[in-house]
N, C-alpha and C positions, 0 to 999 in steps of 0.2 A: 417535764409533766408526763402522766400517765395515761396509756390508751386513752382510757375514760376522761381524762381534762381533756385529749385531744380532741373527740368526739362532740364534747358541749361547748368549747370554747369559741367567741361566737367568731363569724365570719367577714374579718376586715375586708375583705372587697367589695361586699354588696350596700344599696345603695345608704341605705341604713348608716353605716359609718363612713361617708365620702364626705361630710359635711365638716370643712374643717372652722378654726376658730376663731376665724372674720366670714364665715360665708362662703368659702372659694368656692366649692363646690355649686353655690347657687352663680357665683359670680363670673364661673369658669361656664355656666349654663349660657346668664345672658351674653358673654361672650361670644360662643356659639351661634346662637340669634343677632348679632350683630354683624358678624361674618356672613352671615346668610341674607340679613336683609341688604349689604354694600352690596352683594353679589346680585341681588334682584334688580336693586335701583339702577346699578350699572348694566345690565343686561335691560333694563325698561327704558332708561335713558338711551341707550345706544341703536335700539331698536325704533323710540319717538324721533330720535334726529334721523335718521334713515331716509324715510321718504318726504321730512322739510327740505335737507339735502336735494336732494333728486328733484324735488318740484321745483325749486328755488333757479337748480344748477339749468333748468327747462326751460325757464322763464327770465334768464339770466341778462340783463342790460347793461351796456357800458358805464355806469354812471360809477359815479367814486365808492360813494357813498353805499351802494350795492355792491361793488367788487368788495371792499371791507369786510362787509357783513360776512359776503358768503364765504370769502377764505376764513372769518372769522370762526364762523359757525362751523366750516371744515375743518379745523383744527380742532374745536372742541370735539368734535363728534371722534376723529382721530383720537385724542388722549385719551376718551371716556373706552372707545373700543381697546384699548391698549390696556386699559385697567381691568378690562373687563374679562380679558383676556389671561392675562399673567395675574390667574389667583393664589401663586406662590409667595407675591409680598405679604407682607402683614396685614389684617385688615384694617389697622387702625391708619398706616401710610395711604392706602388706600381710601378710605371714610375721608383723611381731609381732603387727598386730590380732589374727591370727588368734590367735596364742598367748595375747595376754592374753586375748581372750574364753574362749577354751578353759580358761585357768587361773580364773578367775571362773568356768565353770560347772562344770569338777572339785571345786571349795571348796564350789560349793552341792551339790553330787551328795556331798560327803563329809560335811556337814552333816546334810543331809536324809537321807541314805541309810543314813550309820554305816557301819558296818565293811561289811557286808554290799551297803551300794551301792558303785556304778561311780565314784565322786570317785577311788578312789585310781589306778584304772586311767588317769585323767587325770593325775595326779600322776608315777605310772609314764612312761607315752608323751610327755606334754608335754617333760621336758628331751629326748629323743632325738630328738622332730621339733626342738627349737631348735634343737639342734646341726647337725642335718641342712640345715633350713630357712636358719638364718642363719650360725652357725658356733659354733666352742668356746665361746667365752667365754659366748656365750647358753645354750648348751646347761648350761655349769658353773650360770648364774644362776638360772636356772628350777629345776635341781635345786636349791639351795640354798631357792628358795623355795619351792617342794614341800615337801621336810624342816620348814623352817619351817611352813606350813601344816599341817601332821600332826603337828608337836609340841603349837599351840597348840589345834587344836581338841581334841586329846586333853586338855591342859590345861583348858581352857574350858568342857569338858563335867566335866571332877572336879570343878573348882567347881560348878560349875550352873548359868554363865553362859547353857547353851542346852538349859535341860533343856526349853524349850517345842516341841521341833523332835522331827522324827521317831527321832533317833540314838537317844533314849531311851523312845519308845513304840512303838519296831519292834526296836531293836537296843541294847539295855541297855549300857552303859560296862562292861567287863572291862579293868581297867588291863594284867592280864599279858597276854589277848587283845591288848589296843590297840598292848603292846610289842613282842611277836613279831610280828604285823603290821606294823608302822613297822620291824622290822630286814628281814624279807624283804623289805619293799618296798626298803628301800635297799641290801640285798644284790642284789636284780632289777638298780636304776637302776646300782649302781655295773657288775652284767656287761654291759650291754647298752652303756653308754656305753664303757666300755675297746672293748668290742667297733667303738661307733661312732666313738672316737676312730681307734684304728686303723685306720677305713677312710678318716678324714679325714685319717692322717697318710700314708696309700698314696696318697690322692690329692695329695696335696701333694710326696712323694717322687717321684712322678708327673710332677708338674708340675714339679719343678727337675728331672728329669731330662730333661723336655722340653725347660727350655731350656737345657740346656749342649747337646741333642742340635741348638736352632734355633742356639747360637753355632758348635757344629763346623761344622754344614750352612752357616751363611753364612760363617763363615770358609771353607769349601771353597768355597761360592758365590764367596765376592770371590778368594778364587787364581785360581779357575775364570774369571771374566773377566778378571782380569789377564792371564792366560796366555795367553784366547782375542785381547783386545788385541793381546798380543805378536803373538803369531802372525800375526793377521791384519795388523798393519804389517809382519812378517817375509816373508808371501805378497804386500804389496800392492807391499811394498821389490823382491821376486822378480818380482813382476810386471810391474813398472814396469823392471825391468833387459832382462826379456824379450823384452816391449816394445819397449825400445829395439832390442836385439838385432837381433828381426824386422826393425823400421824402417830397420836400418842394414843388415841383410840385404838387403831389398828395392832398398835405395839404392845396394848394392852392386852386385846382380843387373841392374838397368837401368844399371850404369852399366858393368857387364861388359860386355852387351847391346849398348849403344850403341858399346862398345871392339871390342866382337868387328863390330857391321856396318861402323863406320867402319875396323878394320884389314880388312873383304874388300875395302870399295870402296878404301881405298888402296892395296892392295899388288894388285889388280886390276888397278884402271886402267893403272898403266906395265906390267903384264903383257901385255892386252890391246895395247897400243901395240907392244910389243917381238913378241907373235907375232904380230900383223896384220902388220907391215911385213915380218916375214922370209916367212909365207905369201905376201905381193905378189912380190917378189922368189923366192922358189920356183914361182907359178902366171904369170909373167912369160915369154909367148911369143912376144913381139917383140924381144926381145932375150933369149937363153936366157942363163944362166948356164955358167960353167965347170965341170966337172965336182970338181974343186975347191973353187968355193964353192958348189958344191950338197953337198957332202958338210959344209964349214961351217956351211950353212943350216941341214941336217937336224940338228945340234949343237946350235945356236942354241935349234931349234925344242924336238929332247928335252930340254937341259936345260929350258927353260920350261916343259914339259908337264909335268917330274918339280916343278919349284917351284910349278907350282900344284898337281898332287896335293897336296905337302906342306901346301899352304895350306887347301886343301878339309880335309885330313884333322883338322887342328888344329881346324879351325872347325865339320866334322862332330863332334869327338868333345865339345868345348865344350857345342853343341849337346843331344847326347844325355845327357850329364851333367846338364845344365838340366831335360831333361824336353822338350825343345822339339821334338824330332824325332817324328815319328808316322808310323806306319806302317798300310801298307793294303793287309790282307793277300787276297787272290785268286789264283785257281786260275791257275798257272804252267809251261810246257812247258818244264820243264829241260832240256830236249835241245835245244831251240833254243836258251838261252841257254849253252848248251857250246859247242855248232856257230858263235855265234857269234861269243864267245870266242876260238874256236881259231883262225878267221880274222884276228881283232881281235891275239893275242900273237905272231904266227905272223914277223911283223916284227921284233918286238922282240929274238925268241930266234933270228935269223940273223947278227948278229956274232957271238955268240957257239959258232955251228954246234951250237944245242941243237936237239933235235929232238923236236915237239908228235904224241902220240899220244893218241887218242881212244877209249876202248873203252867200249861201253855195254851195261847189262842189257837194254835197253829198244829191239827193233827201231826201233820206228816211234816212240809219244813216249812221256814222262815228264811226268806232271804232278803239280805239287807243290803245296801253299798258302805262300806267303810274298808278299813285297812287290818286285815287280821290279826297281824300280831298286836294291834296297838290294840283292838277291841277284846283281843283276850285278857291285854293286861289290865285295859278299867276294871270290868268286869271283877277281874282277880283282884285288885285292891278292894272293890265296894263289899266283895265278899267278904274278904279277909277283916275288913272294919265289922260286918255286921257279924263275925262270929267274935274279934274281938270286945265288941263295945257291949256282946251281948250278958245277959243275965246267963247263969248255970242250968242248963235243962230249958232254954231258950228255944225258941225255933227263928230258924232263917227261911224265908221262903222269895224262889225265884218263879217268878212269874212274869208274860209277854204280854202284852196288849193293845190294840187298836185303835187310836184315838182319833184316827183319820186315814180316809181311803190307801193316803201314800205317804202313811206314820208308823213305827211301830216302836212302841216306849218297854222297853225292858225293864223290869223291877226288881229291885232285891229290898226288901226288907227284913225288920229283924223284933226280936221285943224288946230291946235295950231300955236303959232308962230314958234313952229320949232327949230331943236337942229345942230349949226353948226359941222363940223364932225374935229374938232379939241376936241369938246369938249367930242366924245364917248368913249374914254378911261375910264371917268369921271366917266360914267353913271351908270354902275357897282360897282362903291368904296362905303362904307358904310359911310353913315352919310355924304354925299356929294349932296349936290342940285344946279343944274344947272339953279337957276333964280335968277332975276338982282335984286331982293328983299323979301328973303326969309319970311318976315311976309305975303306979298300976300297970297301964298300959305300953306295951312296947311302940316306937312308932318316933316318927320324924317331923309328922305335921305335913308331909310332903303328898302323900298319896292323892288326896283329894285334889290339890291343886293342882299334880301333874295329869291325873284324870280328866279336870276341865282343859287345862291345853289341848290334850288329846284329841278329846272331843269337838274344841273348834276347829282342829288343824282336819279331822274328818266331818268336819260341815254338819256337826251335828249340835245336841244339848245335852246337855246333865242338871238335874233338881233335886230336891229334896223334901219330904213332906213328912215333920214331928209330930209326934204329942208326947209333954213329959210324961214318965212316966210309965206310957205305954210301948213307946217303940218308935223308930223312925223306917222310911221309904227311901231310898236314892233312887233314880231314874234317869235312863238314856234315851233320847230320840234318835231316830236315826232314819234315812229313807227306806220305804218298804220297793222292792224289786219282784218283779214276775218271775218265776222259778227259771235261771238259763237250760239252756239244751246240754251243754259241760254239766262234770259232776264240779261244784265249787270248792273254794277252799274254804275250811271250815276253820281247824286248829294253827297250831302251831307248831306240834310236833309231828314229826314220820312215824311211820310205821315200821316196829320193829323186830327183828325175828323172834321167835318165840325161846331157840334153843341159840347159843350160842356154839356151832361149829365152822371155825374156821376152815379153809381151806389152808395148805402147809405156804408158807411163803415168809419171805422175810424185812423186817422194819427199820431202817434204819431214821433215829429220831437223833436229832443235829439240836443241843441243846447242853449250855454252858452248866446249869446248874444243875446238881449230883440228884439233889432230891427232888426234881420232879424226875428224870429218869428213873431213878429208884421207885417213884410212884406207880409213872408205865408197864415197869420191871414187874412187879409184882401183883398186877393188876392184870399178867399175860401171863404169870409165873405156871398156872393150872395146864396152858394153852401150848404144850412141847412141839406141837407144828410148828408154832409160831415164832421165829427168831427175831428177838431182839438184837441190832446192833447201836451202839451209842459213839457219837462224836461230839466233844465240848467245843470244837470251834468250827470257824467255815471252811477252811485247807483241809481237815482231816476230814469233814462231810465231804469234800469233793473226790478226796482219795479214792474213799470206801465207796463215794457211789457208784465211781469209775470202776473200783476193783470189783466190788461185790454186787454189784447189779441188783439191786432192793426192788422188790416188789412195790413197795411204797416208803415214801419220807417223810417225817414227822419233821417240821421244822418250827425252830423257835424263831423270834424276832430281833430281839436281844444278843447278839452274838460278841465277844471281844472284840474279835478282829473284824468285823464285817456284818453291813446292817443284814436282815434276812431278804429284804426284798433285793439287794442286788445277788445274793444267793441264790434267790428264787430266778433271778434273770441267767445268771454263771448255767444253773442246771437245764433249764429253756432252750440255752443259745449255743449248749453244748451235744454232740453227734450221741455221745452215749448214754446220755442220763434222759435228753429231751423229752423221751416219753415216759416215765418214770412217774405216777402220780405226788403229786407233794400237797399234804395238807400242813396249813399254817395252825400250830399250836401257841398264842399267845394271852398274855393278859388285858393288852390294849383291847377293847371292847367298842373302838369306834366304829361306828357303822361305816364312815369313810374310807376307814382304814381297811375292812373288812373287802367294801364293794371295789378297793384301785386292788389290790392284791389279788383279788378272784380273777376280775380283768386282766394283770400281768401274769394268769397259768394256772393260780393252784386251786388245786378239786374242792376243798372244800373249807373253809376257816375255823376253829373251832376258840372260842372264849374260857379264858381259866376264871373260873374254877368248872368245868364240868363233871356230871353224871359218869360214873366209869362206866357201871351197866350200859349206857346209853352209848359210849366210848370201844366196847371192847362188840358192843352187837354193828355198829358204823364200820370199824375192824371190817367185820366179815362181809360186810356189804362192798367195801374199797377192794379186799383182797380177791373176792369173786368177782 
C-alpha cells in the first residue's frame, strides 16, 4: 500500500475495532468488573469478619458449641484473607472459593442462628452474587442448593437431628413459621435473580449487538481501505500520467527553446549576410552606385528589415508566451521617445506622402514608468500599422493625453479605412489580419498581439477606437511619474559619433565563416589604421591572441571546435589575453544568452544582422 493508503487506513487498535465477533471485547470488559468486584467482596468480607473475630475471641466460653463456631468462623476468615490476598489466581477460582466458603458459613449461621439468624440472608445473596460473579448457570446452582439447604435443615431439626444447636435453645422450630419463611425466601431469590438475569441478558444483548456493530464497522473498515487502495493507485496512476506529462512538457519546452535559438541563429545568419553586403554597396564611395540601384538597394535593404522584424516578432512573442521575457520597468521620458520616433518613421511614411504630426500635453517632458525598449517597440509597431493601413497622402498623428491625474494615454492614429467594431475582438489574436486582401499588406498578424503582451507585462493598457471609413486610434496607458532628479532613459539607441575616426589598433574576429569576415573586412576596408586579423576556429584564435595582442576580439559563437563561451572563459582565465576586450558577434538573439555571456566577461554582445554604420562608429568607441 501507498503512503497515502497508509495515512487513511483506519486504525485497528483503537477502541472502535476491539469488538470482536461474539462480544469479547464487551465480555473481556465484564470480566474486568468481575475481578474487581471478588476483589472488593473479599476485601469487605475479610474486613466484616475482623472485628466479629475479636469480639467473639473476647467473649469466648468454654462451651462446645462456641469453641466450634469460633474456630469455625476463624477459618473462614483465614481462607477469605488468603484469597484476598493472592490476587494472582484466576478470578473465576477465586469467585467460587469465595461462594463456597460463604455458602458453608450461611448453613452454619442457619444452624446456629434459626430462623432469626443471618444463614438465610446468605442463602438469599449467595445465588445472586454466583450469577453476578461467575454467570447463570452458577447462579441457577447455588439457588438450588440454598433451597436445598433450608429444606433439609428445616427437616433435620423436625426430627431432632440438631436439637443440640442454638436453632432450638434461641429460636424454637415453628414448622408454618419455617414455611412461610423458605417461600418468602424463594419468592426474594426467584425477584431478584429475574431481575439479575435480565441484567445479564441486557448484557449479553449488549454484547452481540456490539458485535454485529465490530462486523458493520470492519466491514466499512475493509470497504474503507479498499477504496482508499483504489484510490490511491487511481492518484498514483494520475500522478504518474502527470508526471509524464510535466516531463514531456519540459522536454518539449527546451526543445522549443532550442528550435526557437537555433531558428534565430539560422534565419539570422543569411540575413546578416544579405543586409551587410547591400549596406557595403549602399555606404560604397569609391565607386557610387546608380541612382537605380540605390533605389534597388534600399528594396533590398526594406524588405530585409521587414523580414527580420517579422522574425523578431515571432521569436518575441514565443518568448513572452514562455514566460521568458522580463521587463524592467523605470521612469521613461515619453516625449523623447515620440520625438524619436517621429524622426525614426518619418522615412518610411514618404512614399507614401503620409504626413507625421506630433501633438503633446506635455510642453517640456513626459515621464512615465515602463520598460524602454519594450515601449519603443509598441509604439513602433502601432506606427508602422498606422502608416501601413494608411490611405496615400494620409496623415498619422501622434499625440499624448491626460485622462487622469496619474494616466497618461499615448495616441497614434491614422486615416485609414478603418476597423469595424465587430471586428476588435480580432485585433489582438495572433497571426490574424483584418484586410480584405492580405498580400496588400506586408505583415504577420503578430504586431498587435505582441504589443498587448507587452503592455500587460509593463502594467499597462492598449485600445483602440474606429470609425469605418474614416480612420482608426490605437492607444497606450501607462503610469504618469513626477520628472526624476537623473536625466532618464528615453530611447533605445546610443549616441553616436558623428565622424568615424578610429584610433590605429588592431581586430582580431574568431569566426568559422568566410563571408561574415569578408563582411567585417570590407566594412573596415576605408579604415588602414585599423587591422583586421581573422581566425576560423578557437586554437588558432588563442594563438593569435597570445601572439598578436589585439586591441580587441570579435568572437563568434558557433565555433568547429569549441563553443564560444568556453572561448570566452580560455581568454578570461588566461594571464595574456585576460584583459583583452571581447565582443560576442552572434545570431542567437536570446536575451538570455545575451545577459549569462556579458556576465561571463564580454564588453559588449552584438545580434546579427546589425547596422555596419552603427558597427564601425561602436569600433571606435571599444578602440578608444
Amino acid at each position: 500500500m501507498s503512503e497515502t493508503g497508509k495515512d487513511l487506513q483506519p486504525n485497528k487498535t483503537t477502541p472502535a475495532f476491539q469488538f470482536g465477533s461474539n462480544g469479547q471485547s464487551m465480555i473481556a470488559q465484564i470480566d474486568i468488573w468481575r475481578a474487581s468486584a471478588i476483589n472488593i467482596l473479599l476485601i469487605v468480607s475479610t474486613t466484616a469478619f475482623a472485628p466479629a473475630i475479636i469480639a467473639w475471641g473476647w467473649n469466648f466460653n468454654s462451651s462446645t458449641t462456641e469453641k466450634g463456631a469460633f474456630f469455625f468462623y476463624l477459618a473462614i476468615f483465614i481462607l477469605l484473607a488468603g484469597m484476598a490476598y493472592f490476587r494472582q489466581l484466576d478470578y473465576r477460582i477465586r469467585a467460587w472459593g469465595f461462594l463456597f466458603l460463604t455458602y458453608i458459613t450461611g448453613t452454619a449461621a442457619l444452624i446456629l442462628g434459626g430462623l432469626a439468624g443471618d444463614g438465610r440472608i446468605y442463602l438469599i445473596a449467595l445465588p445472586v452474587i454466583a450469577s453476578i460473579l461467575v454467570n447463570k448457570r452458577a447462579g441457577a446452582s447455588i439457588l438450588g442448593a440454598s433451597i436445598l439447604t433450608y429444606v433439609l435443615v428445616g427437616y433435620s431439626a423436625q426430627r431432632g437431628w440438631i436439637t443440640d444447636t442454638l436453632l432450638f435453645r434461641e429460636n424454637p422450630l415453628d414448622q408454618a413459621i419455617w414455611l412461610q419463611e423458605g417461600i418468602v425466601m424463594a419468592a426474594s431469590l426467584a425477584m431478584v435473580l429475574v431481575l439479575q438475569w435480565s441484567f445479564n441478558q441486557f448484557l449479553e444483548s449488549t454484547a452481540a449487538k456490539n458485535a454485529q456493530m465490530y462486523e458493520r464497522i470492519k466491514h466499512f473498515a475493509d470497504e474503507l481501505e479498499h477504496r482508499v487502495d483504489e484510490r490511491t493507485a487511481e492518484l498514483k496512476t494520475a500522478y504518474d500520467t502527470l508526471n509524464a506529462a510535466k516531463n514531456e512538457a519540459e522536454r518539449a519546452n527546451l526543445a522549443k527553446n532550442e528550435f526557437l535559438s537555433r531558428m534565430s541563429h539560422e534565419l539570422r545568419a543569411p540575413m546578416s549576410l544579405v543586409l551587410g553586403f547591400a549596406q557595403l554597396l549602399q555606404m560604397n564611395q569609391k565607386e557610387p552606385l546608380t541612382p537605380q540601384q540605390q533605389e534597388n538597394i534600399g528594396h533590398i535593404l526594406g524588405e530585409g528589415e521587414h523580414l527580420l522584424r517579422m522574425i523578431d516578432q515571432v521569436l518575441d512573442f514565443a518568448r513572452i508566451e514562455e514566460g521568458q521575457i522580463a521587463v524592467s520597468l523605470k521612469t521613461v521620458d515619453a516625449r523623447a521617445v515620440l520625438q524619436e520616433l517621429y524622426y525614426l518613421i518619418a522615412p518610411l511614411a514618404a512614399p507614401s506622402q503620409i504626413q507625421i504630426e506630433l501633438n503633446e500635453c506635455a510642453p517640456d517632458a513626459l515621464f512615465v514608468r515602463a520598460d524602454p525598449q519594450h515601449l519603443h517597440q509598441v509604439l513602433l509597431n502601432l506606427l508602422s500599422n498606422a502608416i501601413k493601413y494608411n490611405r496615400r497622402g494620409g496623415i498619422v498623428t501622434i499625440s499624448s493625453q491626460c485622462p487622469a491625474p496619474q494616466k497618461v494615454r499615448i495616441v497614434v492614429s491614422d486615416t485609414g479605412v478603418g476597423i469595424s467594431e465587430e471586428k476588435f475582438d480580432q485585433l489582438f489574436t495572433p497571426f490574424v489580419r483584418l484586410v480584405d486582401e492580405p498580400s496588400e499588406v506586408e505583415g504577420t498578424g503578430l504586431g498587435l498581439a505582441l504589443s498587448k503582451r507587452l503592455m500587460e507585462l509593463m502594467e499597462g493598457e492598449i485600445g483602440v477606437e474606429s470609425t469605418p471609413g474614416q480612420g482608426s486610434a490605437f492607444w497606450i496607458e501607462l503610469p504618469l511619474l513626477d520628472p526624476p532628479e537623473i536625466s532618464p532613459e528615453s530611447g533605445t539607441h546610443a549616441v553616436q559619433p558623428a565622424v568615424f575616426n578610429p584610433p590605429p589598433g588592431k581586430i582580431l574576429y574568431i569566426e568559422d565563416y568566410a563571408a561574415n569576415y569578408e563582411l567585417i573586412r570590407q566594412a573596415l576596408a576605408d579604415y588602414s589604421q585599423v587591422k583586421l586579423l581573422w581566425a576560423k576556429d578557437a586554437q588558432t584564435g588563442f594563438s593569435l591572441a597570445e601572439q598578436q595582442q589585439p586591441d580587441l576580439i570579435f568572437l563568434d559563437l558557433q565555433l568547429p571546435d569549441m563553443h564560444g563561451y568556453k572561448v570566452l572563459q580560455e581568454l578570461k582565465q588566461t594571464a595574456g589575453t585576460q584583459n583583452i576586450p571581447v565582443v560576442i558577434i552572434s545570431a542567437d538573439a536570446s536575451p538570455r544568452q545575451k545577459k549569462y555571456l556579458i556576465e561571463a566577461g564580454a564588453l559588449d554582445y552584438l545580434t546579427k544582422p546589425f547596422n555596419l554604420k552603427a558597427l564601425v562608429h561602436s569600433i571606435q568607441v571599444w578602440l578608444a
